[in-house]
C-alpha positions as CSV (number, residue, x, y, z in Angstrom):
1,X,-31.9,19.0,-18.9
2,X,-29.1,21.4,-19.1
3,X,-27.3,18.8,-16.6
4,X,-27.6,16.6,-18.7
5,X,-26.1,17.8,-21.5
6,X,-23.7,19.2,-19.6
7,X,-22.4,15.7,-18.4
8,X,-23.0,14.5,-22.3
9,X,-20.5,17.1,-23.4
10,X,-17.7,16.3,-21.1
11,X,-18.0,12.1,-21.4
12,X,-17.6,13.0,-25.5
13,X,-15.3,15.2,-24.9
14,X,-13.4,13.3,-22.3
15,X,-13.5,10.1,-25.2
16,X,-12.7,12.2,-28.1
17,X,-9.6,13.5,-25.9
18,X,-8.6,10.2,-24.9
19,X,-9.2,8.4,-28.2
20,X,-6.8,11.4,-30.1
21,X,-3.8,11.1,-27.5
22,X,-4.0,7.2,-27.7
23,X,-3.3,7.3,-31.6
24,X,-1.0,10.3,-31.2
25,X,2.9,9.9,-31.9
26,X,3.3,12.8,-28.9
27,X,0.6,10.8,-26.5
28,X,1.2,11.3,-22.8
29,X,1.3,7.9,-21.0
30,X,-1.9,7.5,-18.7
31,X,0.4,5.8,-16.2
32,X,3.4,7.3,-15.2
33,X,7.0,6.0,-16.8
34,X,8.6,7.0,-13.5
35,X,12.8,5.6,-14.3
36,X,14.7,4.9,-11.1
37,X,17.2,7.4,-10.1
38,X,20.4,5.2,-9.4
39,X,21.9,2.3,-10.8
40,X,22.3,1.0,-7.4
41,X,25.9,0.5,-7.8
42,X,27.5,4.1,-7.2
43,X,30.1,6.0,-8.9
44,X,32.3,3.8,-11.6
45,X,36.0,4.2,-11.1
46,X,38.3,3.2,-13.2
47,X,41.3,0.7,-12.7
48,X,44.1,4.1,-13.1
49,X,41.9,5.8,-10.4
50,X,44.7,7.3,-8.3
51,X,44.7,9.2,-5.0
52,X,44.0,12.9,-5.0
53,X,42.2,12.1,-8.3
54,X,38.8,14.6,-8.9
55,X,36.1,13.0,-6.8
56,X,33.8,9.9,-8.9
57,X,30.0,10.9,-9.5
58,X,27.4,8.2,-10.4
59,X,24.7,8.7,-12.1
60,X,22.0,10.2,-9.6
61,X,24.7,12.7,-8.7
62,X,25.1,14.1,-12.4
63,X,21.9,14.5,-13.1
64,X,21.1,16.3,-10.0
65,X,24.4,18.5,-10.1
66,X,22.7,19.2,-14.0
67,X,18.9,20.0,-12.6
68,X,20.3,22.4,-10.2
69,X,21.8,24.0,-13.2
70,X,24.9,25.6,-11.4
71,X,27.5,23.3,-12.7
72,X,29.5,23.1,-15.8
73,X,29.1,19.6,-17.8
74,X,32.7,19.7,-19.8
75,X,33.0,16.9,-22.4
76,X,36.3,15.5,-23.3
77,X,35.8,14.1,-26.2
78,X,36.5,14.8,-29.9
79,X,34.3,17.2,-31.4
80,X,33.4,14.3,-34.0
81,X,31.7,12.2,-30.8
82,X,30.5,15.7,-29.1
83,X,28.7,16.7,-32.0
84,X,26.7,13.2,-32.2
85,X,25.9,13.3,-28.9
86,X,26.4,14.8,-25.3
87,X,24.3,16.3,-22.1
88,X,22.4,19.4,-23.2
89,X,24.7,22.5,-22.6
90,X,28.7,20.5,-22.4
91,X,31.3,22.6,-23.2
92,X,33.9,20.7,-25.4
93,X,37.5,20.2,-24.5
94,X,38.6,17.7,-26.7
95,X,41.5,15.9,-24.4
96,X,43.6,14.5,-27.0
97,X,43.9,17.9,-29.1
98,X,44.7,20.1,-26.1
99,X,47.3,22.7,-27.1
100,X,51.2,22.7,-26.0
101,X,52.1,24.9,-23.5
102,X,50.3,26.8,-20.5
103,X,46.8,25.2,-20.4
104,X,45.4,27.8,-18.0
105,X,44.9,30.0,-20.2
106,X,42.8,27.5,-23.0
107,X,41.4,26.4,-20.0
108,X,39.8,29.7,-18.6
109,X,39.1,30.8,-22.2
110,X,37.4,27.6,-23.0
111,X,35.4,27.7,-19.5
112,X,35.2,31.3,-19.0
113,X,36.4,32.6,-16.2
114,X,33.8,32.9,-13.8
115,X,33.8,28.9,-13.8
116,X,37.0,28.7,-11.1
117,X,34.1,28.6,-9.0
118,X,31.9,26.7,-10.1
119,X,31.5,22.2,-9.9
120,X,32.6,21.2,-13.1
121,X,31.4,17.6,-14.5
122,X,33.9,16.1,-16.9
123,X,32.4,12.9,-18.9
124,X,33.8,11.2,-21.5
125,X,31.6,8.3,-23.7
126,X,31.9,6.1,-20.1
127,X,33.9,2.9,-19.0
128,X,36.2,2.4,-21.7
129,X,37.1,6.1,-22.1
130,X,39.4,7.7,-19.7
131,X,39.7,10.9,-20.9
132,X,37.6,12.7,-18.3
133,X,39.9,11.5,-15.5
134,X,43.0,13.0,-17.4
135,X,40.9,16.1,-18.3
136,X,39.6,16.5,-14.6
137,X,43.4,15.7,-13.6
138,X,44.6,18.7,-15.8
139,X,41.8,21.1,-14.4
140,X,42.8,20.4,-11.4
141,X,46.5,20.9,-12.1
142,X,45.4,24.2,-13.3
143,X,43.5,25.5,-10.3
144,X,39.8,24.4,-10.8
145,X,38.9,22.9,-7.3
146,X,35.7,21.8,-7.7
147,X,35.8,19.3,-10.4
148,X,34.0,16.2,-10.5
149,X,34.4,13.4,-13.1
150,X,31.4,11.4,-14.0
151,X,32.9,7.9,-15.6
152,X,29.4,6.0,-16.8
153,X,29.5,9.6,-19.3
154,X,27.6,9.8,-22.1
155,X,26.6,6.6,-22.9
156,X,25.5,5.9,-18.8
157,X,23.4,9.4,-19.6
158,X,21.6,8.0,-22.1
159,X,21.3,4.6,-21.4
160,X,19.0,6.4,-18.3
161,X,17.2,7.9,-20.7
162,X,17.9,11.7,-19.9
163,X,17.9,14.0,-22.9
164,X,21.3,14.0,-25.2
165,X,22.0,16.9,-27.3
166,X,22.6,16.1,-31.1
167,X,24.6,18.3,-33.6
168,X,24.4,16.1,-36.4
169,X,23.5,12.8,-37.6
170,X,25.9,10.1,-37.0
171,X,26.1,6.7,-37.7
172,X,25.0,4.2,-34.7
């Protein structure tokens, strides 16, 4: 008898549970949504890619290179696009605003320090934007040597459906 109920309890319960995450706005998907990793394609490069440029990332690379957690995303756009959207945790260095004079300093105050060291992934809003190539340029210029520029940027991000960071409502 006791059995019984037993397995009565848990085929309600197991409906109930299943009914309420069926109508639920959070519901978790009964079959995984698993998204494919790559593009296929590799790294975009632009047309003014030159040699001795910062090494091309694609898309697989940036989001591994952020789930390791032990690089630096740096976005190099205006804090007008940053603030509408960017990869969780980007630093903003606005390219087109960088101050006159000896960069090293802005850039080491910007970065910190301690990020000479460290990969640094410069993005931009993707193909038609080449500020992260002249940002990653400058770094470079500058002593960062592990900088990486990731050209599908923002828009690539989030067209793969990994979480954006927003600031503030913006217009589409």
């Amino acid at each position: 008898m006791a059995l019984k109920q037993f397995i009565g309890l848990l085929v309600v319960a197991a409906v109930l549970g299943l009914g309420i995450n069926l109508f639920s706005p959070n519901g978790i998907p009964l079959i995984g949504e698993y998204r494919v990793l790559s593009s296929g394609d590799g790294p975009i490069v632009p047309p003014s890619a030159q040699p001795g440029d910062p090494p091309f990332i694609d898309i697989s690379q940036a989001q591994l290179e952020y789930q390791l957690g032990i690089s630096v995303f740096v976005d190099a756009r205006d804090s007008e696009e940053y603030v509408c959207g960017t990869i969780p945790g980007a630093i903003n260095i606005p390219f087109e605003y960088l101050p006159e004079g000896d960069l090293g300093k802005y850039f080491d105050s910007a970065l910190s320090e301690s990020s000479h060291g460290k990969t640094l992934v410069v993005f931009c809003s993707g193909e038609e934007c080449d500020l992260s190539l002249h940002l990653g340029r400058n770094l470079q210029s500058y002593g960062y040597n592990n900088v990486l520029v990731f050209f599908g940027g923002s828009r690539e991000w989030e067209k793969f459906g990994l979480e954006v960071e927003r600031r503030a409502e913006c217009g589409s």
